[in-house]
C-alpha positions in Angstrom: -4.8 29.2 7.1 -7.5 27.4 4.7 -6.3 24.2 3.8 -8.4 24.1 0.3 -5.0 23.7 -1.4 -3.5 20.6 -0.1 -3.3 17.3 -2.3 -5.0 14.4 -1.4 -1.6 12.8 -0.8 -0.6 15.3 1.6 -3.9 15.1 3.3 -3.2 11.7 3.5 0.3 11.6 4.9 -0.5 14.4 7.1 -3.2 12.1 8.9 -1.1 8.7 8.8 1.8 10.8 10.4 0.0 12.0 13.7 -1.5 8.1 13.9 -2.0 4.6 12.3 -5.6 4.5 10.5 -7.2 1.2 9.2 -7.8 1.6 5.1 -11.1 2.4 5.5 -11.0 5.5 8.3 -8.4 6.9 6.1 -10.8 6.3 3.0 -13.6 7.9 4.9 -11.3 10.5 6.5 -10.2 11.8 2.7 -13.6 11.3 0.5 -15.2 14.9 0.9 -11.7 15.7 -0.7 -11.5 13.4 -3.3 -12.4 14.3 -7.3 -13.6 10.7 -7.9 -13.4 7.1 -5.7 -11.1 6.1 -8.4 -8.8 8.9 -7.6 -9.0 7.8 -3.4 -8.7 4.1 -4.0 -5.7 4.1 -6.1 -3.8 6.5 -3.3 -5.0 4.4 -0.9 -3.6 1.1 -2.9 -0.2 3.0 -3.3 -0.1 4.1 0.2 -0.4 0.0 1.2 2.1 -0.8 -1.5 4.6 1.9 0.3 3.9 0.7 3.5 2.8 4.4 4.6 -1.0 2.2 5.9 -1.6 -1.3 7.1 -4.3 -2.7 8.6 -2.2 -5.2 10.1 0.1 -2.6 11.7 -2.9 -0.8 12.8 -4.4 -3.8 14.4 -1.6 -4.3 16.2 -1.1 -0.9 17.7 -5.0 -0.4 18.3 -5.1 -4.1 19.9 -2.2 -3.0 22.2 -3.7 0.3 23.5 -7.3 -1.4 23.6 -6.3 -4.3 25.5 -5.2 -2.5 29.0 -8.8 -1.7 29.8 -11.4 -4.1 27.4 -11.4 -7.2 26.7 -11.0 -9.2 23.0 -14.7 -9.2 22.0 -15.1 -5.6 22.1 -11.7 -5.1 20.8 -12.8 -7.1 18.0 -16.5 -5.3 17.2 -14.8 -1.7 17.4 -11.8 -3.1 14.6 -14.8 -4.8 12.4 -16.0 -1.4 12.1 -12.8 0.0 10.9 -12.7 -2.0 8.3 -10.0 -4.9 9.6 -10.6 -8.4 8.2 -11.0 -11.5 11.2 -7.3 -12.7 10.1 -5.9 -9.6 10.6 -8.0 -9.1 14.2 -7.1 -12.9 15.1 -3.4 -12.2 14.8 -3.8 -9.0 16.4 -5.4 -10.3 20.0 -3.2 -13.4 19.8 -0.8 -12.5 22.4 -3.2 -10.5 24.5 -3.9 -11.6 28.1 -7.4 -11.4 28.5 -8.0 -12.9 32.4 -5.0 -10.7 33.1 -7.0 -7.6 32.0 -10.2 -8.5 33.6 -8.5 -9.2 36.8 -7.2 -6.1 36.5 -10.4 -3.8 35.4 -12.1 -6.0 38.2 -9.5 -4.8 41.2 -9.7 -1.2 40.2 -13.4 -1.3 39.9 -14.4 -3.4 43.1 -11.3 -5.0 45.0 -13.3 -7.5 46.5 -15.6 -10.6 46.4 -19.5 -9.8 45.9 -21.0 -10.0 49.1 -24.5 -11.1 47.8 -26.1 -11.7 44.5 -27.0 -8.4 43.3 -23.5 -7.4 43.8 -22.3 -10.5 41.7 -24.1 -9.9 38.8 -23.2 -5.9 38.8 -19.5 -7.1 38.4 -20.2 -9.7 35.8 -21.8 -6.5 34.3 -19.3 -4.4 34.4 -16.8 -6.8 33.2 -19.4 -8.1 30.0 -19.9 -4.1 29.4 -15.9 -4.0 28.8 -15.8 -6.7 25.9 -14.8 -10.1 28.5 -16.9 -13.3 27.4 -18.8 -15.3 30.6 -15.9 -17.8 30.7 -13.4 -14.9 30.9 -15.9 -13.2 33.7 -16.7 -16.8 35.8 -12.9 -17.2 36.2 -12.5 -13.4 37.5 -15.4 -13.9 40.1 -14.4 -16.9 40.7 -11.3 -16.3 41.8 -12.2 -13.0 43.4 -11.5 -14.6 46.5 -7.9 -15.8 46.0 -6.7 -12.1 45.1 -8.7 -10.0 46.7 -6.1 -9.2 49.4 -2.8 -10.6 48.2 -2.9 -8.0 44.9 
């Protein structure tokens, strides 16, 4: 079934109806079918005005789904690239709970202290690898100790 036919609108709301996409993967997504960047920006400005995409509902969602497994600054490079403003990122990671999540990814990963050097700085890599800044990582190995068993 060739889908040469289809308007750019439906390609559109066909796409923002399996998932939420930022402005700019939907303006990537639809280009190759576009006549003219004219023709893609204004459907893209009257999907924002009907509320069919927002970046800000996007960032949401894609912060919530992100932020069981990585921490805020890779969250934050992999939204940059789709196209969300730092506002919009900012209000998104707000209510996340970082140490939480690198407590987490640190139990399933190792589940206990590092029992020399080499083994420390493996976990700080692992956890610095999944978007936690140092302060974020100290307090994790830090407290290794303290939840090591009792979790």
């Amino acid at each position: 079934m060739a889908e040469t036919g289809k308007s750019l609108k439906a390609r559109a709301v066909d796409l923002l109806s399996r998932r939420e996409y930022s402005r700019l993967e939907l303006k990537r997504r639809l280009a190759p079918f576009a006549d003219s960047a004219e023709e893609l920006e204004a459907l893209l400005d009257e999907l924002a005005a009907n509320r069919w995409q927002s970046d800000s509902r996007f960032a949401e969602q894609f912060a919530s789904s992100r932020s069981r497994k990585y921490g805020n600054r890779r969250i934050e490079m992999e939204m940059r690239e789709r196209g969300i403003d730092r506002d919009t990122i900012r209000d998104a990671l707000s209510g996340q709970d970082e140490l939480a999540t690198a407590r987490e990814q640190w139990r399933k990963k190792f589940g206990q202290p590092p029992a020399d050097a080499a083994e420390r700085a493996k976990q700080m890599r692992f956890l610095a690898g999944r978007g936690f800044g140092m302060d974020i990582i100290r307090q994790v190995i830090a407290g290794s100790d303290d939840f090591a068993d009792g979790e």
